[in-house]
OpenMM code with the backbone's topology and positions (N, CA, C; nanometers):
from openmm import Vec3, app, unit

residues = "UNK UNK UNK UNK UNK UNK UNK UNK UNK UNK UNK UNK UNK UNK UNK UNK UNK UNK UNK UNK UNK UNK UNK UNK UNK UNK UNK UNK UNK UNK UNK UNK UNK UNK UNK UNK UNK UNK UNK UNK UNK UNK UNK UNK UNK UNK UNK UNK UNK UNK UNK UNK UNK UNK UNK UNK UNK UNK UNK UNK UNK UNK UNK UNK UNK UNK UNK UNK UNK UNK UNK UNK UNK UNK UNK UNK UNK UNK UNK UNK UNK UNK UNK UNK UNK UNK UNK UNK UNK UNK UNK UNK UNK UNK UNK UNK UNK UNK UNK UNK UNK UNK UNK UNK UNK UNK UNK UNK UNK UNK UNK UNK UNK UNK UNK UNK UNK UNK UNK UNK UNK UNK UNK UNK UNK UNK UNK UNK UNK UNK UNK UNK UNK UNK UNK UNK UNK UNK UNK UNK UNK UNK UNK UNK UNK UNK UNK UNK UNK UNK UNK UNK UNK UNK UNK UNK UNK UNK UNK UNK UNK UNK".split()
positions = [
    Vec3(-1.9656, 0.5412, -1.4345),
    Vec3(-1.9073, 0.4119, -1.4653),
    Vec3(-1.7883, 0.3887, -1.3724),
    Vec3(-1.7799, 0.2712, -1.3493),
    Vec3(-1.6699, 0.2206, -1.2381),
    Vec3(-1.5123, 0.1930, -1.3332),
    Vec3(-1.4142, 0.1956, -1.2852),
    Vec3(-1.2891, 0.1953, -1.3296),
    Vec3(-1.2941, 0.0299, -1.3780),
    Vec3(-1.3458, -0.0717, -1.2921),
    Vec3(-1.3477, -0.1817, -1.3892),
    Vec3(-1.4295, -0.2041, -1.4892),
    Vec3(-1.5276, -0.1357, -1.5729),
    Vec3(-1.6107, -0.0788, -1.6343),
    Vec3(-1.5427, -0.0284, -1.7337),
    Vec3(-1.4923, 0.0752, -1.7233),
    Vec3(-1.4400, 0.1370, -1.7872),
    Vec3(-1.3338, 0.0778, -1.8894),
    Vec3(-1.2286, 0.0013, -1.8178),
    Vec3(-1.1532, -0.1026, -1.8374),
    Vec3(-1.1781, -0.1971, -1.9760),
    Vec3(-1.2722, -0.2999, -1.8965),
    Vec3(-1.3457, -0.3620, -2.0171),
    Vec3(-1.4372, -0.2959, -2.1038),
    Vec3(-1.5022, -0.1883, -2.1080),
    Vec3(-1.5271, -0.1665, -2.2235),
    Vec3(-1.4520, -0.1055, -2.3514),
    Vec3(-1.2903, -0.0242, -2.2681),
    Vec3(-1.2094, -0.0066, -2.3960),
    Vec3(-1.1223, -0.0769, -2.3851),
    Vec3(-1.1640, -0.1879, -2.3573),
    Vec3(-1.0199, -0.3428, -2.3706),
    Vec3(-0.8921, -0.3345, -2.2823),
    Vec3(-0.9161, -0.2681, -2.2507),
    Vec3(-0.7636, -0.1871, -2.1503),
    Vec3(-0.7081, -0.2481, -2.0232),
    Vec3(-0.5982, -0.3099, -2.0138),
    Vec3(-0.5350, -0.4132, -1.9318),
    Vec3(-0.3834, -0.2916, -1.8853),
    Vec3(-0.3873, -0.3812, -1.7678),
    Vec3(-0.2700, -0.3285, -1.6835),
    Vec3(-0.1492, -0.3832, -1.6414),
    Vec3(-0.0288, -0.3060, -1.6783),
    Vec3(0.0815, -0.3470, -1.5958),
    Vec3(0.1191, -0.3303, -1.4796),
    Vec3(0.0635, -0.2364, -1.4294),
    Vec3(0.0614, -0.1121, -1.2617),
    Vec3(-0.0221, -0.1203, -1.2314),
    Vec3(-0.0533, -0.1118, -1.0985),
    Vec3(-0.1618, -0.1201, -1.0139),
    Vec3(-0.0855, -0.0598, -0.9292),
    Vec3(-0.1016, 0.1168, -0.8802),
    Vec3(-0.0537, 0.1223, -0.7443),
    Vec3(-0.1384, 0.2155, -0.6654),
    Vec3(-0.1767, 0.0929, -0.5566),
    Vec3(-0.3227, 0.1816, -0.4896),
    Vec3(-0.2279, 0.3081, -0.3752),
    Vec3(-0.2921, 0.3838, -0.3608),
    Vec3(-0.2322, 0.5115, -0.2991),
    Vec3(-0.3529, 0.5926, -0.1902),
    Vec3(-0.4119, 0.4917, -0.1624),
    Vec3(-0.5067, 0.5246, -0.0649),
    Vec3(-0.4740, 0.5352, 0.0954),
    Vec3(-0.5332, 0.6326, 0.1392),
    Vec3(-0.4597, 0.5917, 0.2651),
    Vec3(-0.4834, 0.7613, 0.4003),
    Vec3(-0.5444, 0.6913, 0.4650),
    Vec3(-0.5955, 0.8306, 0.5830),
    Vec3(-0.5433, 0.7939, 0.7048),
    Vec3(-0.4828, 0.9254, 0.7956),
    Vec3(-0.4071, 0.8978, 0.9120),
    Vec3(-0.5052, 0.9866, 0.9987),
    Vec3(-0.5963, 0.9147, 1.0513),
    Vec3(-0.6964, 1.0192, 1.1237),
    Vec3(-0.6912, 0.9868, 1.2660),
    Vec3(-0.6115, 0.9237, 1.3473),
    Vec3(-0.5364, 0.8964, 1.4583),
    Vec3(-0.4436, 0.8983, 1.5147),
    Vec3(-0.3515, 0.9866, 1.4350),
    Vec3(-0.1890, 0.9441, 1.4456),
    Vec3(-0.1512, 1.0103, 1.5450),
    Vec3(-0.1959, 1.0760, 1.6200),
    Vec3(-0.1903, 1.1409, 1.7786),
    Vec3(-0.2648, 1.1012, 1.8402),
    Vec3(-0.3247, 0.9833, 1.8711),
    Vec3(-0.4105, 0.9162, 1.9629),
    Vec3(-0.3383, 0.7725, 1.9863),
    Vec3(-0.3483, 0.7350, 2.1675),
    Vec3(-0.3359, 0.6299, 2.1405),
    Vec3(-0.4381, 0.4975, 2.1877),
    Vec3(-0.5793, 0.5583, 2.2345),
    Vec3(-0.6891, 0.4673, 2.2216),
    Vec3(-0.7867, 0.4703, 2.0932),
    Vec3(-0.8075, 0.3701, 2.0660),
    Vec3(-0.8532, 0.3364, 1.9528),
    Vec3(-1.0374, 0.3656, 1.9131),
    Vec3(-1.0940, 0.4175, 1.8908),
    Vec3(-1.2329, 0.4152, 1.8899),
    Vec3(-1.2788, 0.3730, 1.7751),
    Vec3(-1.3851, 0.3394, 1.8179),
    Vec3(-1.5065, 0.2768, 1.6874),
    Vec3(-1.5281, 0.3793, 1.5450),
    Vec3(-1.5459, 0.4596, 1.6008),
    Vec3(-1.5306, 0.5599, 1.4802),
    Vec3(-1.4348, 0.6217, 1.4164),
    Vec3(-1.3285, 0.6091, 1.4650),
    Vec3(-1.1934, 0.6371, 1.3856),
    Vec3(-1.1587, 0.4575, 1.3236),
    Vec3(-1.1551, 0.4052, 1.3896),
    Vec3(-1.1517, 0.2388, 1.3301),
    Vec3(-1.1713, 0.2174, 1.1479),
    Vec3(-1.3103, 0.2471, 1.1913),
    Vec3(-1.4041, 0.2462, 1.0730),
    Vec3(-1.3857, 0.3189, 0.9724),
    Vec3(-1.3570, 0.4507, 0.9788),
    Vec3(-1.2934, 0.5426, 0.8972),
    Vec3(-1.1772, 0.4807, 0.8502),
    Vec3(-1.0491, 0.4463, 0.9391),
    Vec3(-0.9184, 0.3872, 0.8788),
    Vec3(-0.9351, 0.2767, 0.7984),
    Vec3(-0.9921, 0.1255, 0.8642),
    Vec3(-1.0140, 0.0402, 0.7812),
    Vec3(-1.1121, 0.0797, 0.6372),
    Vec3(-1.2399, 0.1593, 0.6468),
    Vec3(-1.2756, 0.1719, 0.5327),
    Vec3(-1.2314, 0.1941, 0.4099),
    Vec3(-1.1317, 0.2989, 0.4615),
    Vec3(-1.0226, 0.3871, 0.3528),
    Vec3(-0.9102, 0.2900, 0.3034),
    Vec3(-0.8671, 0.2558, 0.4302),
    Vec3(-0.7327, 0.2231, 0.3902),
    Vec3(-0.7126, 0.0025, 0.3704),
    Vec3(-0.8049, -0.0192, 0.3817),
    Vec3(-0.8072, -0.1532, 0.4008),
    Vec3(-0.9184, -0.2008, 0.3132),
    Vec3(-1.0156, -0.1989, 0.3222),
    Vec3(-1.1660, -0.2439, 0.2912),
    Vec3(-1.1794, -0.1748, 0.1294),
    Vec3(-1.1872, -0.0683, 0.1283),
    Vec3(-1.1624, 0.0097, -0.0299),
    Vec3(-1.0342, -0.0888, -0.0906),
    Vec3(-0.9186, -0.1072, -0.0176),
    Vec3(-0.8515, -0.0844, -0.1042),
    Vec3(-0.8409, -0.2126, -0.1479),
    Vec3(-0.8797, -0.3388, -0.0748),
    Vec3(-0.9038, -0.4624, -0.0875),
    Vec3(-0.9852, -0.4701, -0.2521),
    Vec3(-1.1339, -0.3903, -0.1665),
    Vec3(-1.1552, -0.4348, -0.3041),
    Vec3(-1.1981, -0.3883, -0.4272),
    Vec3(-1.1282, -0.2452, -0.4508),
    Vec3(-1.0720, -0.2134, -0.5679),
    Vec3(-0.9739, -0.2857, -0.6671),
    Vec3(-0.8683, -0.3345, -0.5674),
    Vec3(-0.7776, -0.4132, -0.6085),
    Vec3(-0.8505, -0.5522, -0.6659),
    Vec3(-0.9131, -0.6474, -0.6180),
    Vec3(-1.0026, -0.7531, -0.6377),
    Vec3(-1.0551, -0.7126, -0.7822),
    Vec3(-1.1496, -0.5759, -0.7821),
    Vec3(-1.2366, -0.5778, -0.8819),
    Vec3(-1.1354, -0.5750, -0.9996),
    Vec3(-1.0206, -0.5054, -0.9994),
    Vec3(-0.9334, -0.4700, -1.1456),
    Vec3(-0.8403, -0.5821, -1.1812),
    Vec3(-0.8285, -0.6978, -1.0894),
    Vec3(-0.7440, -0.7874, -1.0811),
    Vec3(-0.7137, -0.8531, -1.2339),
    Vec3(-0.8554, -0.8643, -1.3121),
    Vec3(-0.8822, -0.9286, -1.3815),
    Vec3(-0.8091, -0.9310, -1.5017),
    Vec3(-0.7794, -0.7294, -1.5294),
    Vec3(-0.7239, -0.6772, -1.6159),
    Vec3(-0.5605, -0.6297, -1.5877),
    Vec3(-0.5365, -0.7347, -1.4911),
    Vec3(-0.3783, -0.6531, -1.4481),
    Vec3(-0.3343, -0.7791, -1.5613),
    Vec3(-0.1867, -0.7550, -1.6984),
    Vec3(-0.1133, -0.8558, -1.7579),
    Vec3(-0.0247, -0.9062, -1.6521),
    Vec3(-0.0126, -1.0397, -1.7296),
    Vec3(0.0521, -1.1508, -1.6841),
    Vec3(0.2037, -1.0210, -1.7160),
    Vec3(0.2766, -1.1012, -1.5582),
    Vec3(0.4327, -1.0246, -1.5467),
    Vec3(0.4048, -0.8681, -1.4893),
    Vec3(0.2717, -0.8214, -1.4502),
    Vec3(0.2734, -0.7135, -1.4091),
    Vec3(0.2541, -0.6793, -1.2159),
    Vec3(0.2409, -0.5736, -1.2218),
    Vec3(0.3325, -0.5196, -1.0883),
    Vec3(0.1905, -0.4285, -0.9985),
    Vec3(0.1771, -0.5163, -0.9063),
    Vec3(0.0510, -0.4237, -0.7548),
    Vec3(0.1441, -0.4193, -0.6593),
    Vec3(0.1045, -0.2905, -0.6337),
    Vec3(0.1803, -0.1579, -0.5179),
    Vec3(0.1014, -0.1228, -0.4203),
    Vec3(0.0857, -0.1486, -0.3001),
    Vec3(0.0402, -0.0926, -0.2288),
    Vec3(0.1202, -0.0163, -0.1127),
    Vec3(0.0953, 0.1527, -0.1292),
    Vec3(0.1717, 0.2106, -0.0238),
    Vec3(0.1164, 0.1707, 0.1259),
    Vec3(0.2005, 0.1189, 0.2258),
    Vec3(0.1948, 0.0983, 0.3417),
    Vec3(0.2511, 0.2146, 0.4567),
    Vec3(0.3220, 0.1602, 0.5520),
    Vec3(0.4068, 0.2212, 0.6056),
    Vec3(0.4783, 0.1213, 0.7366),
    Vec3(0.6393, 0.1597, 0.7136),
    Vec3(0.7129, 0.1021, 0.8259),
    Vec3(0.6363, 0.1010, 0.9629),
    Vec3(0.5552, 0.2116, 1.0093),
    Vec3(0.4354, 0.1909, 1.1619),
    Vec3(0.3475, 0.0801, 1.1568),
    Vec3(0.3344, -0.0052, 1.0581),
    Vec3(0.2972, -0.0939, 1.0494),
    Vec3(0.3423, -0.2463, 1.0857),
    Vec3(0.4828, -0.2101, 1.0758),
    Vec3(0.5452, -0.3522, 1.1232),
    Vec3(0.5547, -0.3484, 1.2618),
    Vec3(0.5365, -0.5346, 1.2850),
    Vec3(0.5554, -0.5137, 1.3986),
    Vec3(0.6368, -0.5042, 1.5074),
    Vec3(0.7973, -0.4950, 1.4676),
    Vec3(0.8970, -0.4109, 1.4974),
    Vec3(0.8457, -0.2720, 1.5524),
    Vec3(0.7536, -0.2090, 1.4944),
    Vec3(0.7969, -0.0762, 1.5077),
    Vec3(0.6672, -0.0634, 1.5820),
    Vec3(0.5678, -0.1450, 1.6363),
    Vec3(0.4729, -0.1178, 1.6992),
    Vec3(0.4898, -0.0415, 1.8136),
    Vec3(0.4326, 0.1212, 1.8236),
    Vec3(0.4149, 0.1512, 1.9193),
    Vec3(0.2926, 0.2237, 1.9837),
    Vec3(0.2385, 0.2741, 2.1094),
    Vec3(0.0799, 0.3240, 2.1185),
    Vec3(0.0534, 0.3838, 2.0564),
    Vec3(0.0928, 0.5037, 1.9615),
    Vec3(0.0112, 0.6035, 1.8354),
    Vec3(-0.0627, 0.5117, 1.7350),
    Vec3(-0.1361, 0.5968, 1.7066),
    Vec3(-0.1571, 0.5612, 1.5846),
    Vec3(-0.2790, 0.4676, 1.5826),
    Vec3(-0.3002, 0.3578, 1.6239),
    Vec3(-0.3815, 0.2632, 1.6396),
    Vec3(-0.4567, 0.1925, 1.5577),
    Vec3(-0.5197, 0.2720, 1.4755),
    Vec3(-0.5991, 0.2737, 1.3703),
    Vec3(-0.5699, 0.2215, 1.2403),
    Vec3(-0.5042, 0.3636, 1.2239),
    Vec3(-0.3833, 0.3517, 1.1017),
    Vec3(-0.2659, 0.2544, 1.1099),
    Vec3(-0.2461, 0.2230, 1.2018),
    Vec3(-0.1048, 0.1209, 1.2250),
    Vec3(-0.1716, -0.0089, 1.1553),
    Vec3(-0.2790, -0.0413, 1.2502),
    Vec3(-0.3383, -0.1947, 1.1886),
    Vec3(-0.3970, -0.1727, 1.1158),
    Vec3(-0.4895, -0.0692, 1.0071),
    Vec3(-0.5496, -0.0831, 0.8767),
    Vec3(-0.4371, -0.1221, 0.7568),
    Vec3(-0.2983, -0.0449, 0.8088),
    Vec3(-0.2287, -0.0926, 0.6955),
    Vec3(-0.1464, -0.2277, 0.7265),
    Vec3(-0.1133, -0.2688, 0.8714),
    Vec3(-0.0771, -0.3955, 0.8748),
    Vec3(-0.1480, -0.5034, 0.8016),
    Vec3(-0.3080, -0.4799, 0.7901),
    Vec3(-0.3859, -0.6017, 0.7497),
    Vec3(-0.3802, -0.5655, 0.5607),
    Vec3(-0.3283, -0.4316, 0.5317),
    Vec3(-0.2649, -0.4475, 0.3574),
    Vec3(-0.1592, -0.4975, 0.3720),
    Vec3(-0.0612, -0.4845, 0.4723),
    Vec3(0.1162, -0.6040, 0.4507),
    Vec3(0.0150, -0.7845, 0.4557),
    Vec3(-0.0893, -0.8097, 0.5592),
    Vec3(-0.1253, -0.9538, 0.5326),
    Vec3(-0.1679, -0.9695, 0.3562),
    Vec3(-0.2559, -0.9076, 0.3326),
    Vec3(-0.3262, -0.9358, 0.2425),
    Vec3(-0.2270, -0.9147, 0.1030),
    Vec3(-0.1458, -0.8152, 0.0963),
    Vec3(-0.0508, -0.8582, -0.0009),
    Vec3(0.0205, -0.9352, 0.0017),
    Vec3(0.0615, -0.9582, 0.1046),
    Vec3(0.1164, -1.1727, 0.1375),
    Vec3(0.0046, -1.2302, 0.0660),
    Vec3(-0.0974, -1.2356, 0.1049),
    Vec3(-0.1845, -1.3631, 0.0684),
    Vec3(-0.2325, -1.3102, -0.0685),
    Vec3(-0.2179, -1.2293, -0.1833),
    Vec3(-0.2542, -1.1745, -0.2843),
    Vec3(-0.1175, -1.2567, -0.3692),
    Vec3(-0.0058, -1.1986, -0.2903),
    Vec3(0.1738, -1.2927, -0.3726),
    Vec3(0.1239, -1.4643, -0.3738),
    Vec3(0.0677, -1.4974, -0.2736),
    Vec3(0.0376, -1.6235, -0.3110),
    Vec3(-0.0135, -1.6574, -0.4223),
    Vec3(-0.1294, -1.6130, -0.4255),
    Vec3(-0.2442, -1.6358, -0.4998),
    Vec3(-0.2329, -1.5918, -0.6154),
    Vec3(-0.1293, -1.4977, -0.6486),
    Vec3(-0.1160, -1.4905, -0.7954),
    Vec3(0.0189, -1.5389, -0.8672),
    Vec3(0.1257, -1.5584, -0.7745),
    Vec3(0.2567, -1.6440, -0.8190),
    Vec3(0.2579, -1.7314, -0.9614),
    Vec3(0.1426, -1.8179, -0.9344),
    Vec3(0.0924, -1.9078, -1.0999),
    Vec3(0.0863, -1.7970, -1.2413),
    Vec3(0.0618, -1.6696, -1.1665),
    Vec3(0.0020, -1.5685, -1.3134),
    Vec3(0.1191, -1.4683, -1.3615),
    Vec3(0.2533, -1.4829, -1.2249),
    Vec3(0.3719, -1.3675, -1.2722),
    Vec3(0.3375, -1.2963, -1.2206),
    Vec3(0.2387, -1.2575, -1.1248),
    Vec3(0.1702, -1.0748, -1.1023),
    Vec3(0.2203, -1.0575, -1.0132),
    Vec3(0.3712, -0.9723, -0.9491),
    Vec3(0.4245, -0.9342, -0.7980),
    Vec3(0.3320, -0.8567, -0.7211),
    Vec3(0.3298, -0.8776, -0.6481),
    Vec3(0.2995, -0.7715, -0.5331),
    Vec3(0.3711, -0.7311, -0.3794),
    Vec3(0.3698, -0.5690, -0.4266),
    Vec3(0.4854, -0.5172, -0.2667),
    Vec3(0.4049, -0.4335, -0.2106),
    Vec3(0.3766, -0.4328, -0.0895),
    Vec3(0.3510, -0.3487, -0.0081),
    Vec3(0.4655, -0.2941, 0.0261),
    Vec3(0.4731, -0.1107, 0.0207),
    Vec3(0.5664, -0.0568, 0.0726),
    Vec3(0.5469, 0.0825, 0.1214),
    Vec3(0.6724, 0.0615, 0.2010),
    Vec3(0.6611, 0.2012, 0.2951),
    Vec3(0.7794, 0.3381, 0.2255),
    Vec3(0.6956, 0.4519, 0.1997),
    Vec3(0.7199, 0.5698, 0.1014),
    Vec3(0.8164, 0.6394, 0.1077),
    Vec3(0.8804, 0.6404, 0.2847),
    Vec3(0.9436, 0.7378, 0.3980),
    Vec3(0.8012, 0.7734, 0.4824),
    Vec3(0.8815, 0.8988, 0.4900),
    Vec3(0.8148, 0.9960, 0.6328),
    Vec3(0.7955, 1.0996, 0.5330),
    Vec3(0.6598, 1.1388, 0.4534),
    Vec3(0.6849, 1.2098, 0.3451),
    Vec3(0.5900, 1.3685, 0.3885),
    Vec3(0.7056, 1.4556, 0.3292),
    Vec3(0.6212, 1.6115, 0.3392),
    Vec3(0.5288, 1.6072, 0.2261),
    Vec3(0.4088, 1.5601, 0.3113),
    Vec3(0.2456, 1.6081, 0.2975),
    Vec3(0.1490, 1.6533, 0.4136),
    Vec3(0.0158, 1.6541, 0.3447),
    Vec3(-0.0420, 1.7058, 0.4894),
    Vec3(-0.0516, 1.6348, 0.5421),
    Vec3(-0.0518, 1.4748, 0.5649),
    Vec3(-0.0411, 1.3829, 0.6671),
    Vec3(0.0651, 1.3873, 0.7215),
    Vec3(0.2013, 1.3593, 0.6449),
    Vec3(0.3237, 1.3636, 0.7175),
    Vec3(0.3761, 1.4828, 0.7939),
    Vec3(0.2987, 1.6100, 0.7278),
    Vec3(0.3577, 1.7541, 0.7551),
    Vec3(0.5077, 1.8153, 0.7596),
    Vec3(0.5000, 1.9039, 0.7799),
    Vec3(0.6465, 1.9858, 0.7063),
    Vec3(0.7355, 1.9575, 0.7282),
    Vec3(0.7717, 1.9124, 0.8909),
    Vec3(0.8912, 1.8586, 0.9298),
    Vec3(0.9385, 1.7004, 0.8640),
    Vec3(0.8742, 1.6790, 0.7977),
    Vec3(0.8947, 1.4777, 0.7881),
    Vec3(1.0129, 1.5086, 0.6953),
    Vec3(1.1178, 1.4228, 0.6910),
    Vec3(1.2535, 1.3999, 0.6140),
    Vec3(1.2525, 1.4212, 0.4506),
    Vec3(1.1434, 1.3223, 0.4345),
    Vec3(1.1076, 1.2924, 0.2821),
    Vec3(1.0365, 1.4031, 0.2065),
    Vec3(1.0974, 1.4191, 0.0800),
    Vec3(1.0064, 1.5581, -0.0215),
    Vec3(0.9334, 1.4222, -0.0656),
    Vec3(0.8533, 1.5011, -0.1531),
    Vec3(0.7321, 1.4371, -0.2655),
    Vec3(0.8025, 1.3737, -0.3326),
    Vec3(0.8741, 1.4460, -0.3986),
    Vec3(1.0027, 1.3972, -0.5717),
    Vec3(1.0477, 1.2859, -0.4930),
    Vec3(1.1473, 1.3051, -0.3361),
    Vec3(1.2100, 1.1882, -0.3540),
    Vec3(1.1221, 1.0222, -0.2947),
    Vec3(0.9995, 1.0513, -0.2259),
    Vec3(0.9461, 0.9411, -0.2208),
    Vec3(0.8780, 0.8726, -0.3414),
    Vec3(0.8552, 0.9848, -0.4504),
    Vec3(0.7926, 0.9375, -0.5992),
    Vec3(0.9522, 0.8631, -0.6575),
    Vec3(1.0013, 0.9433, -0.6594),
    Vec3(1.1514, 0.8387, -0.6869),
    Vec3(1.1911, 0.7069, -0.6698),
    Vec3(1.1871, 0.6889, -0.5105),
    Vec3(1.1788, 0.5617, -0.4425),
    Vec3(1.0705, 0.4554, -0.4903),
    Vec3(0.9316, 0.5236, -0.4870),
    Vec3(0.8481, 0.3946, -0.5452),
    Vec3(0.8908, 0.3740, -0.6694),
    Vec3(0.9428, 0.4907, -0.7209),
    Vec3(0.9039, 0.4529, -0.8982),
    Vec3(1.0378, 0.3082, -0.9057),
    Vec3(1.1551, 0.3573, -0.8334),
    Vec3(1.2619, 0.2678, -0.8349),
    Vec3(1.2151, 0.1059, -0.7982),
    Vec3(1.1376, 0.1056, -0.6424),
    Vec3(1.0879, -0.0148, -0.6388),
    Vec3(1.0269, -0.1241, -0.7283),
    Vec3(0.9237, -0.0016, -0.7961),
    Vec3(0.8368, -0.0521, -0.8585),
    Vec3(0.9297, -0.1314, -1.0081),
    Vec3(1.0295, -0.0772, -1.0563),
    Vec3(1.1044, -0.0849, -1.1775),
    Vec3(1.2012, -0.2150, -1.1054),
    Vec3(1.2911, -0.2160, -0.9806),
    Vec3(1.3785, -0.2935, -0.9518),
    Vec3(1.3705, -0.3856, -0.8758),
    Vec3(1.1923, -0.4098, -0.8100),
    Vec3(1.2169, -0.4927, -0.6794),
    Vec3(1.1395, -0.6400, -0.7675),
    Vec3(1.2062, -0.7528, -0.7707),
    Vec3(1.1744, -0.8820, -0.8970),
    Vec3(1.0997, -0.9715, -0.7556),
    Vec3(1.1045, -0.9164, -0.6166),
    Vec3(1.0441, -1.0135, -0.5355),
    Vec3(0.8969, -1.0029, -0.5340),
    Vec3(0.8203, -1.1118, -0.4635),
    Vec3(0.6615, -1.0450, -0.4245),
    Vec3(0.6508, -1.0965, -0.2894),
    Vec3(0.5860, -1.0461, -0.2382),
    Vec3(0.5115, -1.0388, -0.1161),
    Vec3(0.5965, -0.9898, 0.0385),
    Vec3(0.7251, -0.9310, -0.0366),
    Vec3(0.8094, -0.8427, 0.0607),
    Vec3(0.7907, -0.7354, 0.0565),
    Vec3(0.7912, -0.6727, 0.2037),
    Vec3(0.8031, -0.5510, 0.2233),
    Vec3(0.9082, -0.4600, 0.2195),
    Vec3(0.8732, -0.3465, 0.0810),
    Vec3(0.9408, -0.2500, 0.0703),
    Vec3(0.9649, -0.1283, 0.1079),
    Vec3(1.0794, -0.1362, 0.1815),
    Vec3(1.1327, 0.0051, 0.2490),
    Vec3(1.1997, 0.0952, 0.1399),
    Vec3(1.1195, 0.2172, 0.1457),
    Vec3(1.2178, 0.3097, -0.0188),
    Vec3(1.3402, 0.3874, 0.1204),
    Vec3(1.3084, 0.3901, 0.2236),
    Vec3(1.3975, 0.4729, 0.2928),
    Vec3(1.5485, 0.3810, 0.2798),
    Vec3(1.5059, 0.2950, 0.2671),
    Vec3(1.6479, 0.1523, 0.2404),
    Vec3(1.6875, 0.1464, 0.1059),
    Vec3(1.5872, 0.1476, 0.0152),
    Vec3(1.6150, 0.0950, -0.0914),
    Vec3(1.5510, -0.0493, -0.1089),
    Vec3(1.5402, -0.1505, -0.0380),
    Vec3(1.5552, -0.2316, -0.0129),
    Vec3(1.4560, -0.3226, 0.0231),
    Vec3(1.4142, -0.4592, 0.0686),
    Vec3(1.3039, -0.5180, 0.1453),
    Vec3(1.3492, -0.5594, 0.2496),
    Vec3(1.2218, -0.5661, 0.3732),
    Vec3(1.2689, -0.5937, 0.4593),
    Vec3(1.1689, -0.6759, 0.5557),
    Vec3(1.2253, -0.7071, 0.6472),
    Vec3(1.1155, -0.8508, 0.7494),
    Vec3(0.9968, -0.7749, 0.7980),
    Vec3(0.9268, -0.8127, 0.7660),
    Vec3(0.7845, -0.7781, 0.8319),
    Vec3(0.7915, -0.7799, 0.9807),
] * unit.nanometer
topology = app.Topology()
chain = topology.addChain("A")
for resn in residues:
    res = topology.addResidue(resn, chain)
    for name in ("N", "CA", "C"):
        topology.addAtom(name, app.Element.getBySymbol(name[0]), res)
């Protein structure tokens, strides 16, 4: 059974939505190929689109969609790495713009935001950020940020220009 399935059959509605999907299978490359493409957008764009879509139904009025991004995404910070991953999650900063639109009438925010530079196996050992304190940061966002369709930096605290 599918999570929106699941959902409606035990009546079960949401205040949170925070998708946490997300593969860096380029981040030392800086030409782009068809098959890493496909992999990034699948994962990180295309899934997450429309997972989000399918559960939409059951998110309550006044409640809160999260999608982790990352600052390599803006286009400030565009540089040759990455390629893949840079624009699969740029096109989640569009689409949670155009998601804040579209649900503004219903109360439902939505932030795309960036976590830090977090020690995992994507980020690896050296990155600044522990686990605790990037779970910190979202959890804070998620509790303090009353805007939608800005991008949230937890390394700030704060939102910031796309």
């Amino acid at each position: 059974m599918n999570v929106a399935g699941m959902l409606e059959e035990k009546g079960i509605k949401l205040d949170y939505l925070v998708n946490n999907a997300g593969v860096g299978v380029d981040l030392s490359d800086e030409i782009p190929t068809a098959e890493l493409m496909k992999i990034s957008f699948d994962t990180n764009t295309i899934g997450t689109v429309l997972f989000t879509e399918a559960l939409l139904p059951f998110i309550n009025k006044g409640g809160h969609i999260v999608f982790l991004s990352t600052a390599m995404a803006l286009i400030r910070n565009v540089g040759p790495s990455a390629p893949a991953y840079r624009m699969s999650k740029a096109s989640i900063n569009v689409y949670a713009v155009m998601l804040s639109e579209r649900l503004a009438s219903e109360d439902i925010r939505v932030t795309p935001l960036h976590p830090g530079w977090v020690q995992t196996r994507m980020g690896g050992e050296t990155a600044p950020v522990t686990i605790a304190d990037s779970v910190n940061g979202i959890y804070k966002a998620i509790l303090e940020n009353k805007e939608t369709g800005k991008f949230w930096n937890v390394d700030i605290a704060a939102t910031e220009a796309y």
